[in-house]
VODREN-615617 format. One record per residue (C-alpha): residue in three letters; x, y, z. Coordinates in Angstrom, 3 decimals. Example, Ala and Ser with C-alpha at 12.3 -4.5 7.8 and 13.67 -1.06 7.14 Angstrom:
BEGIN
["ALA", [12.300, -4.500, 7.800]]
["SER", [13.670, -1.060, 7.140]]
END
This chain:
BEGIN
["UNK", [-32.444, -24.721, 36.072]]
["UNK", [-34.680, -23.732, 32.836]]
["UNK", [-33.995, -19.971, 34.241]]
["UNK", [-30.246, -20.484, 33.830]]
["UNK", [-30.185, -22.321, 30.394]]
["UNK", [-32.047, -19.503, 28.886]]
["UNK", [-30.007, -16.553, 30.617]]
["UNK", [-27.051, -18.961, 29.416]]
["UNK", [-28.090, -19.364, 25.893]]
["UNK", [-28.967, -15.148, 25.542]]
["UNK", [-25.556, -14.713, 26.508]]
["UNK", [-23.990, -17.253, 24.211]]
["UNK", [-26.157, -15.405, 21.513]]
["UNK", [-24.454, -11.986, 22.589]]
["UNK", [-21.289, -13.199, 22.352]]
["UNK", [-21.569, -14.720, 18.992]]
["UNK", [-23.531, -12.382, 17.298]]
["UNK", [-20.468, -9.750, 18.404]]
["UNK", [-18.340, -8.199, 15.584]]
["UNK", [-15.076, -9.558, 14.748]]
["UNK", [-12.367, -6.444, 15.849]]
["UNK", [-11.349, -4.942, 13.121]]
["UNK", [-7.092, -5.716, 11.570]]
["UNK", [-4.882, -4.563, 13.648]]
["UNK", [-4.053, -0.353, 13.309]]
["UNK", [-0.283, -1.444, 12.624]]
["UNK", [-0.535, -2.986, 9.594]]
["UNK", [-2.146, -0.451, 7.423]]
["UNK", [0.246, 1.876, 9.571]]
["UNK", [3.164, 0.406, 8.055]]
["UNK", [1.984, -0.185, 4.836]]
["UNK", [0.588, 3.930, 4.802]]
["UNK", [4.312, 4.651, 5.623]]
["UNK", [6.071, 2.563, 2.702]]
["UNK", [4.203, 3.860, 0.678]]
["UNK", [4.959, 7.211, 1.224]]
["UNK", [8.630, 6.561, 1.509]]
["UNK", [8.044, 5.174, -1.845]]
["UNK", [6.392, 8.161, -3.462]]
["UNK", [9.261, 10.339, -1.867]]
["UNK", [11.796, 8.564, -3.529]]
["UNK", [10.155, 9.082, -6.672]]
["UNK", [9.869, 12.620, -6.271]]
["UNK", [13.441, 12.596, -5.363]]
["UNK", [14.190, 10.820, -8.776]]
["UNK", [12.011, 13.136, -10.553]]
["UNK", [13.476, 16.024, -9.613]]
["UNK", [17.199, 14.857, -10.361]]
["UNK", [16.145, 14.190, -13.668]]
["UNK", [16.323, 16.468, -16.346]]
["UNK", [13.484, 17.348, -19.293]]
["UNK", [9.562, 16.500, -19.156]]
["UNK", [8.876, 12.987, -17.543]]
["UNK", [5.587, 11.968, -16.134]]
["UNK", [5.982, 8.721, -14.140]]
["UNK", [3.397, 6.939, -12.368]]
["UNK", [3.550, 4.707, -9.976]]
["UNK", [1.214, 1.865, -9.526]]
["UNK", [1.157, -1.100, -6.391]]
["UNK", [-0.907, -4.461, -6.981]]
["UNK", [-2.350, -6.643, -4.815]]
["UNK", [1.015, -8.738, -4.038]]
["UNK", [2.587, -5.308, -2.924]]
["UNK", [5.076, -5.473, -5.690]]
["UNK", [5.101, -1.882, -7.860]]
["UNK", [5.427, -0.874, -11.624]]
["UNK", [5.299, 1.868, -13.355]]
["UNK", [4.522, 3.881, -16.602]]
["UNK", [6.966, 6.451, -17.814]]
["UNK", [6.555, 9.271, -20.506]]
["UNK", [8.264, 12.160, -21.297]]
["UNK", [9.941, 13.555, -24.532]]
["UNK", [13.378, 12.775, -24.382]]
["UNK", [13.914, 8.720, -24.914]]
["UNK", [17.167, 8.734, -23.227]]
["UNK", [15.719, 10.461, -20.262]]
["UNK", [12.972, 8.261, -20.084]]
["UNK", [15.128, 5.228, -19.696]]
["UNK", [17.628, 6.845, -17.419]]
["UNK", [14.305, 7.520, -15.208]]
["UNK", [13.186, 3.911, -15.410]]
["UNK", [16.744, 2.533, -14.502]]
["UNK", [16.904, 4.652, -11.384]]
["UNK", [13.665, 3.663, -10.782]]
["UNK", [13.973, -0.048, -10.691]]
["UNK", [17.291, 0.221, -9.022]]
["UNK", [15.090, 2.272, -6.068]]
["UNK", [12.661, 0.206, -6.107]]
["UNK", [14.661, -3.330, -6.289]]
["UNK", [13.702, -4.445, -9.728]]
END
């Protein structure tokens, strides 16, 4: 009976002391892919826009994106930042 407790309790510590799997592959799958859908639709944006504009795009911790614009033209830079938030749902 001692012989099984302690075969028992070695197993028990095994199974404890085991790793927890890491997140499922899916998830940063599908967040991998928005985001890339995300930076192709700014590079679609940037290249139907006209002039010098730098934008960068940046994602916090909530998922939800902004953005920094600059570029020479004023006008330019605010047509960029209305397509943007119209792409982006902003």
């Amino acid at each position: 009976m001692r012989l099984f407790a302690i075969i028992l309790a070695c197993f028990l510590g095994l199974a404890c002391a085991r790793q927890p799997d890491p997140a499922p592959a899916g998830t940063s799958q599908e967040t991998q892919q928005k985001d890339d859908a995300y930076k192709k639709e700014v590079e679609e944006i940037r290249k139907d826009l006209k002039g010098d504009i730098r934008i960068k795009l940046k994602k916090d911790g909530k998922g939800d994106y902004s953005w920094e614009i600059s570029g020479k033209d004023p006008a330019e830079v605010l047509k960029a930042n209305d397509a943007l938030a119209k792409k982006l749902g902003k």
